[in-house]
C-alpha positions as a printed Julia matrix, in Angstrom:
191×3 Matrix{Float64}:
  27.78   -1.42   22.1
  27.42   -2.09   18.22
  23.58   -3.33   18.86
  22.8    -0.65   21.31
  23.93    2.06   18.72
  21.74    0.47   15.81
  18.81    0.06   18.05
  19.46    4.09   19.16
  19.41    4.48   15.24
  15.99    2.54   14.62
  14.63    4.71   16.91
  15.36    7.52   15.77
  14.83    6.67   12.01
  11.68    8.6    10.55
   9.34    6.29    9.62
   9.97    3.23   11.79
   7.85    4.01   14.25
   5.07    5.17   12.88
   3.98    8.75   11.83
   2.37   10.81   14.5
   0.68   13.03   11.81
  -1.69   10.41   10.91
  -1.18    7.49   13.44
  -0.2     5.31   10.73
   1.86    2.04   10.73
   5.46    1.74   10.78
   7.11    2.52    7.38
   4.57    5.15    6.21
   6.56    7.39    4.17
   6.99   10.95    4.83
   7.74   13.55    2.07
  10.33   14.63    4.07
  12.69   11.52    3.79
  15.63   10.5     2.19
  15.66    7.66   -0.62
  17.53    5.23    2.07
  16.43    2.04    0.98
  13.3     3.21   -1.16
  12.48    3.34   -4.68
  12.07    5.35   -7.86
   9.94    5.51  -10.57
   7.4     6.97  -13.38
   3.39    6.09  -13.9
   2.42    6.24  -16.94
  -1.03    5.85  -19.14
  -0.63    3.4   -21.91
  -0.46    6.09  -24.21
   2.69    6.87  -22.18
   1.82   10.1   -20.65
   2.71   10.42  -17.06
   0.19   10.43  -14.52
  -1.0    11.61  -11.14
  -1.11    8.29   -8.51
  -0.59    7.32   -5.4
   2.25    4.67   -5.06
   2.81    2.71   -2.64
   5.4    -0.1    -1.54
   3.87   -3.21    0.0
   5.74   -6.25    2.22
   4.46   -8.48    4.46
   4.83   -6.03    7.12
   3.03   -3.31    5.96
   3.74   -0.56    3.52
   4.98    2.84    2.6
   3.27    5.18    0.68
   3.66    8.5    -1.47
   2.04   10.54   -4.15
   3.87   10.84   -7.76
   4.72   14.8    -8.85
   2.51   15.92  -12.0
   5.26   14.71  -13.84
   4.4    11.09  -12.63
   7.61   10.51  -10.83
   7.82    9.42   -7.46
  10.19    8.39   -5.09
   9.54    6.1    -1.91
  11.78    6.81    1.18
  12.76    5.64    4.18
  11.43    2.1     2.95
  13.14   -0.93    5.25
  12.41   -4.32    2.71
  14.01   -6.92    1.14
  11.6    -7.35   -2.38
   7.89   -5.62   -2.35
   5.28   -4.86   -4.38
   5.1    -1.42   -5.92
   1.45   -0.94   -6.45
   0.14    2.22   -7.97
  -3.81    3.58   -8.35
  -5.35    6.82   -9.85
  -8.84    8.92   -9.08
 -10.28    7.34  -11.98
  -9.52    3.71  -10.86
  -7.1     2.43  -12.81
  -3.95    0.49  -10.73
  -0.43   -0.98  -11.98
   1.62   -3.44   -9.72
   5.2    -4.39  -10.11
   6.46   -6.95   -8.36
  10.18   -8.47   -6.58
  10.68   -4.52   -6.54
  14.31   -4.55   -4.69
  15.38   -1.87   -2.15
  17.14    1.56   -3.88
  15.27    0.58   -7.5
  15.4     3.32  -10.06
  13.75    3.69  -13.28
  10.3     1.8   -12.68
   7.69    2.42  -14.9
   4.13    1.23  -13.78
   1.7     1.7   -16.69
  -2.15    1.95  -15.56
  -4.93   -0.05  -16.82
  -8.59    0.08  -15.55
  -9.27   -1.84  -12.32
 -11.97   -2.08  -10.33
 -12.93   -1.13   -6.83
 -13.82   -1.59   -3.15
 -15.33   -0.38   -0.11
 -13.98   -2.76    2.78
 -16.08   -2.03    5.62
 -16.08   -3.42    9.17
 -17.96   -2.92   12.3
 -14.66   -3.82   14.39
 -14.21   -1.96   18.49
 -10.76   -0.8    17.48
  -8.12   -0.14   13.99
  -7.45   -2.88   11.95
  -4.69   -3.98    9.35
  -6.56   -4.82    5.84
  -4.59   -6.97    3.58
  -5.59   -7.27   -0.34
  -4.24  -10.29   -2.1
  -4.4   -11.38   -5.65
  -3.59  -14.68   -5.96
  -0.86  -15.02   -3.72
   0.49  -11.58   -4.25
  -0.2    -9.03   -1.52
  -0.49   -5.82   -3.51
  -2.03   -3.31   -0.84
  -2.05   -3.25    2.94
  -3.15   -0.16    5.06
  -4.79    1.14    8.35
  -8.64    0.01    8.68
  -9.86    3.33   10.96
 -12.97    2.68   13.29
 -15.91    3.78   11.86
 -14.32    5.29    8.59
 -14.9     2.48    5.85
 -11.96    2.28    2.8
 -12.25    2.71   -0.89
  -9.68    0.92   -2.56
  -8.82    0.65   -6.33
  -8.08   -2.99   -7.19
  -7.37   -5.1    -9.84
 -10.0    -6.74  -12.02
 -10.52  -10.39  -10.67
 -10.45  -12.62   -7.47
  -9.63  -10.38   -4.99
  -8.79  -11.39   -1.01
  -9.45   -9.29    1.66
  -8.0    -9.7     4.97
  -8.66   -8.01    8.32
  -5.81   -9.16   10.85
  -3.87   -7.88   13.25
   0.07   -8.38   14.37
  -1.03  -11.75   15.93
  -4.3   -12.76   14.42
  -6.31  -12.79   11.1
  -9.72  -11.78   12.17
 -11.44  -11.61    8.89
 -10.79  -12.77    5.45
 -13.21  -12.74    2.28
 -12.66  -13.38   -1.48
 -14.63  -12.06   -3.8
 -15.06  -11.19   -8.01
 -14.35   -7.71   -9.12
 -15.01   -6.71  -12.39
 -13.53   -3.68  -13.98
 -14.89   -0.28  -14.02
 -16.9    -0.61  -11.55
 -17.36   -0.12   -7.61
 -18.46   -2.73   -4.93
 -19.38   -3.13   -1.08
 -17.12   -5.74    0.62
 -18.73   -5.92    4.61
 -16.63   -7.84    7.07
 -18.86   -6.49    9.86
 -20.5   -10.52    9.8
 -17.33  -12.33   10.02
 -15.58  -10.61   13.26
């Protein structure tokens, strides 16, 4: 009775399921949520001003995702993880990562620096799950669409890209990204 009444739960749980708005992955993170598991925070410039981003939570199971108010705050919901990464990028490319975030965290502050940044594309038949690892920290993770190729911000550095999905990696490329600027990464070759 006790499992049949927490899997009734799960499925009725925004978020777990995936958002129908956008066809997204599991754990996407509505604006509509409550903080049930998620995380709070600031970005700021390093002159300390606050500062539009998008800020997203990242596991090895995807991530969640939301925008910060124009007072920089922002507040992740209906996030299901043990520790993440909190990763956070502006217009203007520059990114901030915390990381062993822990589920219901208040009071982060993710100051920006200048990254880098990439456009991942693929010629693959159907959507893919791109992974983006620095060193052995996965700091983004998101929905590859057909046809549509991402921009990403990114850290400066050796950046990994991987294309997988939930039972295969299909593609996977490292490459050099210097700061301030913007490069092609095509994993049309390797699938």
């Amino acid at each position: 009775m006790k499992l049949a009444l927490i899997a009734l739960a799960l499925s009725l749980a925004p978020g777990l399921a995936g958002c129908a708005a956008c066809n997204c992955a599991p754990n996407h993170a509505s604006e509509e949520g409550s903080l049930a598991g998620g995380a709070q925070g600031i970005v700021r410039n390093s002159e300390g001003h606050p500062v539009r981003a998008r800020v997203a939570a990242v596991t090895e199971s995807g991530s969640v995702s939301t925008g910060t108010r124009d007072d920089g705050t922002f507040e992740l919901t209906d996030a299901v993880w043990t520790k993440s990464v909190v990763y956070a990028t502006t217009e203007d490319d520059c990114f901030a990562i915390a990381t062993g975030v822990e589920p219901g965290a208040t009071g982060i502050e993710l100051v920006v620096s200048q990254g880098g940044a990439i456009v991942v594309h693929a010629n693959q038949p159907q959507d893919v799950r791109c992974a983006l690892f620095q060193g052995a920290t996965r700091f983004e993770d998101f929905t590859l669409r057909v046809g549509k190729p991402a921009r990403v911000v990114v850290p400066p550095g050796k950046v990994r890209v991987r294309l997988y999905t939930p039972t295969a990696t299909i593609a996977e490329r490292e490459l050099h990204v210097e700061g301030s600027t913007a490069q092609d990464v095509d994993l049309s070759t390797a699938l």
